[in-house]
N, C-alpha and C positions, 0 to 999 in steps of 0.2 A: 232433192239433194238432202234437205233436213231428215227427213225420213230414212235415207241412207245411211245419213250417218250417223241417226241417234239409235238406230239399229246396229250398226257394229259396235259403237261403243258401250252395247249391253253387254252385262257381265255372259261368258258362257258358260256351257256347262261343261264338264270336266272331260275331257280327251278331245275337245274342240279346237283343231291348228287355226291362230289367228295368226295369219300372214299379211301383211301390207300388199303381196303380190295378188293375193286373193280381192283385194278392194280393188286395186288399179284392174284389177280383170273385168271387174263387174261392175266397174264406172265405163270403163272403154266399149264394154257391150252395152251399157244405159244409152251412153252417147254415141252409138252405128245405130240403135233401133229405134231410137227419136229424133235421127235425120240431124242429128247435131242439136236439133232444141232442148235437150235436157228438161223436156215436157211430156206430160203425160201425155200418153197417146191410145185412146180407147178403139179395139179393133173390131167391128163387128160380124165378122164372121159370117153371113148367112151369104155365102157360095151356091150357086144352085149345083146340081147333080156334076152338070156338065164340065163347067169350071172348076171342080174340084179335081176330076180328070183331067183335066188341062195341067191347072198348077202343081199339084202331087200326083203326079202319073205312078211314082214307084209306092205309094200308098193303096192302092188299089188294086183287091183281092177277094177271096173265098172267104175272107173269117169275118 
């Protein structure tokens, strides 16, 4: 949370919309993707072949 907020309240840089609505956005998505712990959460990633078909089926293609 420290982090969050000592990061918005750095100065920005010019044509930068600071919105309150924009923070409530991106606390409300901090707290769906940390299951409500508002803790970090490190994801590792190493899916085999299979399971990545599984979980993103519309990812998978030619390119």
């Amino acid at each position: 949370m420290r982090a969050i907020r000592d990061e918005w309240d750095r100065p920005q840089s010019a044509g930068t919309v600071i919105d309150d609505r924009r923070l409530a956005y991106l606390l409300a998505t901090v707290f769906h993707e940390t299951g409500g712990t508002m803790q970090r959460v490190i994801e590792k990633l190493n899916y085999s072949a299979a399971r990545l078909a599984q979980v993103w089926p519309s990812r998978q293609g030619d390119d």
